[in-house]
C-alpha positions as CSV (number, residue, x, y, z in Angstrom):
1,X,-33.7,20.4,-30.1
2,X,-33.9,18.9,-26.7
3,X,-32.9,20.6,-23.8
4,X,-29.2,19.6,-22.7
5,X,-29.1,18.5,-19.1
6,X,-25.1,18.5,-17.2
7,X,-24.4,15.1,-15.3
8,X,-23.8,16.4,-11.6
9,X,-20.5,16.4,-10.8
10,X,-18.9,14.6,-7.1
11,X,-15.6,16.4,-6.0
12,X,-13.2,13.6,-4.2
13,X,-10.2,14.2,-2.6
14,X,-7.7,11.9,-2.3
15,X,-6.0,11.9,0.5
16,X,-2.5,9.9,1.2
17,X,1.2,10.1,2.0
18,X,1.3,10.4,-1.7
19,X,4.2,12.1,-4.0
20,X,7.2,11.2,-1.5
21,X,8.9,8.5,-3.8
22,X,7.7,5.4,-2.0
23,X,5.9,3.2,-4.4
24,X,3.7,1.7,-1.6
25,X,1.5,5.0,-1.2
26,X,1.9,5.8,-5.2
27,X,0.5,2.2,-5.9
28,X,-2.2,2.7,-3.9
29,X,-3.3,6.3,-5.1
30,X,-3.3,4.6,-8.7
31,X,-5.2,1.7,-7.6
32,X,-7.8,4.1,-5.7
33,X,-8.1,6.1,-8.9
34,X,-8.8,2.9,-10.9
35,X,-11.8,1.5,-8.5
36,X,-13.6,4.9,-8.3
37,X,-13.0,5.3,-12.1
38,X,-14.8,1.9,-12.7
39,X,-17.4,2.8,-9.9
40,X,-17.9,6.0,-11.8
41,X,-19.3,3.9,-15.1
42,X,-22.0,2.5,-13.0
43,X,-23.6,6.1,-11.5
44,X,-25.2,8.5,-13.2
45,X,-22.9,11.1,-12.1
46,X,-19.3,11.8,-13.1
47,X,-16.4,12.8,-10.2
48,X,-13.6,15.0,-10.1
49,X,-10.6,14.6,-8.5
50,X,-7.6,16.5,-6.0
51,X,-5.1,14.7,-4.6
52,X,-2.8,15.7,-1.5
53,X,0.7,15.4,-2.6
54,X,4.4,16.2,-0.8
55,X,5.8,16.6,-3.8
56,X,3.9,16.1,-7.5
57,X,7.3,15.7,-9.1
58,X,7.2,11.6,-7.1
59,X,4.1,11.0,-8.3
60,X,3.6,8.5,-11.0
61,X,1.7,10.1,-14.0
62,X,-2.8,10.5,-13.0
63,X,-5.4,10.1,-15.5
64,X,-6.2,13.2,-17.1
65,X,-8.4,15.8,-15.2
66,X,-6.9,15.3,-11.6
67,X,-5.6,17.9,-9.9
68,X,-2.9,18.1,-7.4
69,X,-3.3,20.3,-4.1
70,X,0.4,20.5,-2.4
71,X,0.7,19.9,1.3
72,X,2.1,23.4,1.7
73,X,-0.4,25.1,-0.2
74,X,-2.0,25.9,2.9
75,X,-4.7,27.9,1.2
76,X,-5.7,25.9,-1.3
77,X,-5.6,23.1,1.2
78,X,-8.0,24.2,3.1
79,X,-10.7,25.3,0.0
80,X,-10.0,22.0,-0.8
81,X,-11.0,20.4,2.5
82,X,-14.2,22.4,2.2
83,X,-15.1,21.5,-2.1
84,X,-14.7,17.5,-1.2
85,X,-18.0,16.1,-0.6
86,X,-15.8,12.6,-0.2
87,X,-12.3,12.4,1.4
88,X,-11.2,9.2,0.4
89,X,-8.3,7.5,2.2
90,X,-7.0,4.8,-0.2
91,X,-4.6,2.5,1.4
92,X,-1.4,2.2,2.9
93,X,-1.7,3.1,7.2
94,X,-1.7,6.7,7.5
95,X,-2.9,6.5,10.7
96,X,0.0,5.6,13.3
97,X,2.4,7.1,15.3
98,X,5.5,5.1,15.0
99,X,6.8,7.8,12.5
100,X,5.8,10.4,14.9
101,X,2.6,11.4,17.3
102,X,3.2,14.7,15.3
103,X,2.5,13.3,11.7
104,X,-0.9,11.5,13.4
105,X,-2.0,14.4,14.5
106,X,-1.4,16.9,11.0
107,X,-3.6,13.6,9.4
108,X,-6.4,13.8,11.8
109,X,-6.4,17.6,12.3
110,X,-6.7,18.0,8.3
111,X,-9.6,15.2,8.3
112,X,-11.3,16.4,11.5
113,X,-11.6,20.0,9.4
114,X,-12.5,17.8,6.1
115,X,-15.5,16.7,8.6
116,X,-16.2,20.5,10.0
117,X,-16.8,20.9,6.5
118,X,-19.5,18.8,5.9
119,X,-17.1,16.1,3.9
120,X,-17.6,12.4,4.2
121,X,-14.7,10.5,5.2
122,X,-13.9,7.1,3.6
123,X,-11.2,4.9,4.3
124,X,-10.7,2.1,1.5
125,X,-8.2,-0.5,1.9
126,X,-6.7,0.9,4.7
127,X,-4.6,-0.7,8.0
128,X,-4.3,1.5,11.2
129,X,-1.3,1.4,13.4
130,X,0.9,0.6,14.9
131,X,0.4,2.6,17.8
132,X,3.0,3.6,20.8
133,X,0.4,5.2,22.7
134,X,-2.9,4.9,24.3
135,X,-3.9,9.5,23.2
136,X,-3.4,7.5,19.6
137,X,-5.8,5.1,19.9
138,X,-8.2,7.1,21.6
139,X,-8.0,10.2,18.9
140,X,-7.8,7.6,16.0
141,X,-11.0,5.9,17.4
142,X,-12.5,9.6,17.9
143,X,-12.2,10.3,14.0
144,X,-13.4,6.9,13.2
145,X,-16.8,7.3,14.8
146,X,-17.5,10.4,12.7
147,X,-16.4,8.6,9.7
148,X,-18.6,7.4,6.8
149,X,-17.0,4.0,5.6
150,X,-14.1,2.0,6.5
151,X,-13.1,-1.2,4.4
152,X,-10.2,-2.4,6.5
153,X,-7.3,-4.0,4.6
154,X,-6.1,-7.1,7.1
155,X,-7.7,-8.8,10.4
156,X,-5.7,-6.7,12.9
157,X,-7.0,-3.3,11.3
158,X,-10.8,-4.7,11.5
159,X,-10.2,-5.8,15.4
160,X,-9.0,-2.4,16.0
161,X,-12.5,-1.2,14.5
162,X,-14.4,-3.9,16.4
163,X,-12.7,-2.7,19.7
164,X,-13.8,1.0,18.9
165,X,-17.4,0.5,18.8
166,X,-18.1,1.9,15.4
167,X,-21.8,2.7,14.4
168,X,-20.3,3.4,11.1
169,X,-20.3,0.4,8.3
170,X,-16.8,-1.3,8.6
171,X,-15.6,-4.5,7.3
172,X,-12.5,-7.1,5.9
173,X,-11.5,-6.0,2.4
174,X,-8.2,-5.7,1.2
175,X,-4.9,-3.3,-0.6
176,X,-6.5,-1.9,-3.2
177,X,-3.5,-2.6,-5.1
178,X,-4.4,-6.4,-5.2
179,X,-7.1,-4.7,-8.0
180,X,-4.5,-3.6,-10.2
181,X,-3.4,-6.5,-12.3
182,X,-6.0,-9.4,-12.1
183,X,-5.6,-12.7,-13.3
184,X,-1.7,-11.7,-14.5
185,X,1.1,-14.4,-13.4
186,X,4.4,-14.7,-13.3
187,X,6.0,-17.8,-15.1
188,X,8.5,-18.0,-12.1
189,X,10.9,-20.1,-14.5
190,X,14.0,-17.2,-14.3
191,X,16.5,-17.1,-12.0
192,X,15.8,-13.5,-10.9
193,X,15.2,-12.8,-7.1
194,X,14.0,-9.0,-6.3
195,X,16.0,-7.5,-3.2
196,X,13.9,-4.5,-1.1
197,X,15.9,-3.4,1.6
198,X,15.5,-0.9,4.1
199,X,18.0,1.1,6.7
200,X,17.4,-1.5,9.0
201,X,19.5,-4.1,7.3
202,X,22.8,-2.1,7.8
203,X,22.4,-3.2,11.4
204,X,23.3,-7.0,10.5
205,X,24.8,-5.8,7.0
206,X,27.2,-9.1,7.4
207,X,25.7,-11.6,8.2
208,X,23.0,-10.2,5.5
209,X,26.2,-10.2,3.0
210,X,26.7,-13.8,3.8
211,X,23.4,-15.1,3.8
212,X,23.0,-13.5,0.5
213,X,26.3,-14.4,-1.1
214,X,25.2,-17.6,-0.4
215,X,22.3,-17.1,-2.3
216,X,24.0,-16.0,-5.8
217,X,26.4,-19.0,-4.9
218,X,23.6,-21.1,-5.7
219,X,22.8,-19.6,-8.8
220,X,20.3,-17.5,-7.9
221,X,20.7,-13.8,-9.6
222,X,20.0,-10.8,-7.1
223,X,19.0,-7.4,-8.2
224,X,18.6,-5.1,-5.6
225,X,15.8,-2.3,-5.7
226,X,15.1,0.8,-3.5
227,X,11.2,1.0,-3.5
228,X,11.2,4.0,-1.0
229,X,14.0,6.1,-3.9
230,X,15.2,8.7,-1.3
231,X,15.4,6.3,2.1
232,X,16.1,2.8,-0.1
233,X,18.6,4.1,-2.1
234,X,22.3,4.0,-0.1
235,X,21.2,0.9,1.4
236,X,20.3,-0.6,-1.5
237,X,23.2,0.7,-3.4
238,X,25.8,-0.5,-0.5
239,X,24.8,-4.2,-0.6
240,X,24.7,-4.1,-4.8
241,X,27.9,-2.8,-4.9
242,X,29.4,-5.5,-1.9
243,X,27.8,-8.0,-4.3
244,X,28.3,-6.9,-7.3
245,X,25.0,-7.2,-8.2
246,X,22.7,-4.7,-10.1
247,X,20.6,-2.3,-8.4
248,X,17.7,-0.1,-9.9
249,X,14.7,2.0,-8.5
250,X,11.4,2.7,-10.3
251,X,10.0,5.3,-12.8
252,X,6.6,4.0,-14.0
253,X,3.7,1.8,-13.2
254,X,4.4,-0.4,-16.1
255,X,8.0,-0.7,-15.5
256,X,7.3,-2.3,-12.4
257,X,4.8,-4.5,-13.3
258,X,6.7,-5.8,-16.2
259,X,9.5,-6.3,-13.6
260,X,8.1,-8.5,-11.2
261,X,6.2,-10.6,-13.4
262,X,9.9,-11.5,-14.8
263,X,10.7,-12.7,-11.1
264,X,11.1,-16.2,-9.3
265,X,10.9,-14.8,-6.1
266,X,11.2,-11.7,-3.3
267,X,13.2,-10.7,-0.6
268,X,11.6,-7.4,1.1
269,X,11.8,-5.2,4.2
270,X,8.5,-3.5,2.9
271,X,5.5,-4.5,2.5
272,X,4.2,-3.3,-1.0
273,X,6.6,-5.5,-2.7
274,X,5.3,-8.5,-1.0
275,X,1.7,-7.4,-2.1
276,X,2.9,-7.1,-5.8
277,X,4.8,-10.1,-5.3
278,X,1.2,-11.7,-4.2
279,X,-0.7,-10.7,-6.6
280,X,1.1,-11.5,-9.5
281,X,1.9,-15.2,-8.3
282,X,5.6,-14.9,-6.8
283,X,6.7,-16.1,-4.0
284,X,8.8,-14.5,-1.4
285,X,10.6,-14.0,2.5
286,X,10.3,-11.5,4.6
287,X,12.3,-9.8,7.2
288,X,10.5,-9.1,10.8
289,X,11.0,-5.9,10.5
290,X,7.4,-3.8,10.4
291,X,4.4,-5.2,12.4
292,X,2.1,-5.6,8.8
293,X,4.8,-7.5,7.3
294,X,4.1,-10.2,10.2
295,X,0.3,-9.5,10.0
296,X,0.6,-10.4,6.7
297,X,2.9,-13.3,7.1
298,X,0.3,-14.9,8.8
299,X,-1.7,-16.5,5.9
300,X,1.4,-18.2,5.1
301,X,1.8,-19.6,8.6
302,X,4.8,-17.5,8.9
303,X,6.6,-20.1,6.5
304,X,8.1,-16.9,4.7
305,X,9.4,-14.8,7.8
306,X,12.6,-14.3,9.0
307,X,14.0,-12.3,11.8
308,X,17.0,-10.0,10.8
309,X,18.2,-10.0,14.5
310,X,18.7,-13.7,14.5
311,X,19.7,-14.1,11.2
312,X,22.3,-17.2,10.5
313,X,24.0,-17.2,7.1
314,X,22.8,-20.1,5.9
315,X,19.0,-19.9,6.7
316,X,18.1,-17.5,4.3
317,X,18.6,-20.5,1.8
318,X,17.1,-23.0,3.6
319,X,14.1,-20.9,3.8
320,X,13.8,-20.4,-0.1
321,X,14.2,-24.3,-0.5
322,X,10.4,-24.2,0.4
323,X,9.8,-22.2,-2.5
324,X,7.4,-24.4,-4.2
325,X,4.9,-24.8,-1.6
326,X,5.7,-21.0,-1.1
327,X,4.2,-20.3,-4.6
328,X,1.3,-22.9,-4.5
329,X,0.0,-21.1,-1.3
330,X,0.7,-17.1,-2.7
331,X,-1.5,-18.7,-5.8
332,X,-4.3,-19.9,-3.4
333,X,-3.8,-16.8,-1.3
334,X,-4.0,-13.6,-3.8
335,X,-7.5,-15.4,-5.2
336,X,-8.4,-14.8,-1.5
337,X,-7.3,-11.0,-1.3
338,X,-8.6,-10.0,-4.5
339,X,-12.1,-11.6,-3.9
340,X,-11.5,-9.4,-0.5
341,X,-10.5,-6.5,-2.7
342,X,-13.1,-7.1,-5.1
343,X,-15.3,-7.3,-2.0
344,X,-14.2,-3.9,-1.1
345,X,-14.9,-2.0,-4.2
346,X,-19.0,-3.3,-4.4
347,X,-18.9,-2.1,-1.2
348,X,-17.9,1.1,-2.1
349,X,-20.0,1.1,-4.8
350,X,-23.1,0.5,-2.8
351,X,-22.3,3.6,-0.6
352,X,-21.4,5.8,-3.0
353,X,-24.8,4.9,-4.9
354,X,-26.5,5.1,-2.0
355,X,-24.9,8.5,-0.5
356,X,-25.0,10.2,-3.8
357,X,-28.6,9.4,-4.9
């Protein structure tokens, strides 16, 4: 008999705001798993996998063989940081302060040590910012330079990266969750309108309650969803209930997918949903309420943006009334972002293959 010879073995760690109930960060983990799992076919090596999680009870369900490491497993953590030979950042912005210049620096503290350790650092379909100060942007650029890779996921990310003076490989790709479901389409021939709100809309709750009264008035029906389960919910809840309109929250990739594909259209204070919404053909409005919202606004000309402070009761219709130019251009428009995305993962590919050999 032939000698048996073991397929060497790549340890990634994923690395995220993942397992904290917001569907943005879990998409993303899945969709990270799903490009290095089809990368993976093409080497002659196989990976394993951790993943840095608040809480594994949020996450969606993971291919078999990944392992979970729990931000408070301080110990394990660390061994952790030093088995990776690839930390991989997929998605979402990790990197920014607006939640706090506390939670920046835990990220780059943890990553820095990833580094100390020999790791390579990969970001992959990943914004940066917003920043509220000037330490940020000088810490963030810090890390940067002694990363590996970085495929930025919109224009304002790859400027940031262009201002740093990188000598690390960066360019344009995309959210890796445009990779999830290609070539699917919604019909857009229901009457179903997704609702994603946020705290924020308790500020103008009624003129919001008008504006969307008006909505269902015209036949449209709501359905209200938290996407974010813990900070969505009461919001969410409050304005279903004033409406008497449904509201749900999800439990499974498959659940939402099937969901949105059922859709004519979005309303969203978060990004993620307008990213699904993008990629599976339906057309939507957005509240100026986070700065990648309006980044990503942009391709449409800004057609689909609204601003919650000035928000008149009837405009929120006469917005939607452009909704058949709005789904012509999200049709054009996800064929851009997933040829960006698809970009993205030969990319990857080619460093991985190369890094690896």
């Amino acid at each position: 008999m032939g000698r048996v010879t073991s397929v060497p073995e790549i340890p990634f760690f994923l690395f995220g705001y993942y397992g904290f109930g917001n569907w943005g960060d879990e998409l993303s983990l899945l969709a990270t798993l799903k490009v290095l799992e089809d990368i993976e076919r093409g080497l002659p090596f196989s990976f394993s996998y951790r993943v840095l999680a608040g809480d594994p009870r949020f996450l969606p369900p993971l291919p078999e063989g990944v392992e979970v490491v729990k931000r408070r497993e301080v110990f394990r953590l660390f061994q952790t940081l030093s088995w990776a030979k690839y930390v991989v950042v997929g998605g979402g912005s990790l990197l920014q302060d607006t939640t706090s210049f506390r939670s920046l620096a835990y990220y780059i503290s943890l990553l820095s040590l990833a580094r100390f350790f020999g790791g390579e650092i990969l970001f992959f379909g990943c914004g940066l910012g917003p920043f509220r100060h000037r330490v940020s942007e000088r810490v963030v650029s810090s890390l940067l330079r002694r990363s590996s890779l970085f495929l930025a996921r919109d224009e304002d990310t790859l400027l940031f990266l262009k201002k740093s003076s990188l000598s690390v490989p960066f360019d344009l790709s995309a959210d890796p969750v445009f990779l999830l479901w290609e070539g699917e389409t919604s019909r857009g021939d229901s009457s179903r309108i997704g609702v994603f709100l946020r705290k924020q809309a308790l500020e103008r709750e009624g003129v919001l309650f008008e504006a969307l009264f008006r909505f269902k008035r015209e036949g449209w029906d709501l359905e209200f969803v938290a996407f974010h389960r813990d900070e969505d919910w009461e919001v969410t809840e409050r304005l279903a209930q004033s409406l008497r309109c449904p509201a749900r929250c999800f439990f499974s990739l498959s659940e939402i997918f099937s969901y949105f594909l059922e859709l004519s259209g979005v309303i969203s204070m978060r990004l993620h949903p307008l990213i699904v919404a993008t990629s599976l053909g339906v057309p939507w409005l957005a509240f100026r309420v986070d700065p990648k919202i309006v980044s990503f606004s942009r391709h449409w000309g800004g057609e689909n943006l609204l601003s919650l402070e000035e928000l008149s009761p009837v405009e929120l219709c006469q917005y939607w009334r452009k909704r058949l130019f709005l789904r012509e251009k999200t049709l054009v428009l996800r064929e851009v972002f997933l040829a960006r995305a698809l970009e993205g993962k030969e990319r990857l590919l080619e460093f991985l293959a190369e890094s690896s050999g």
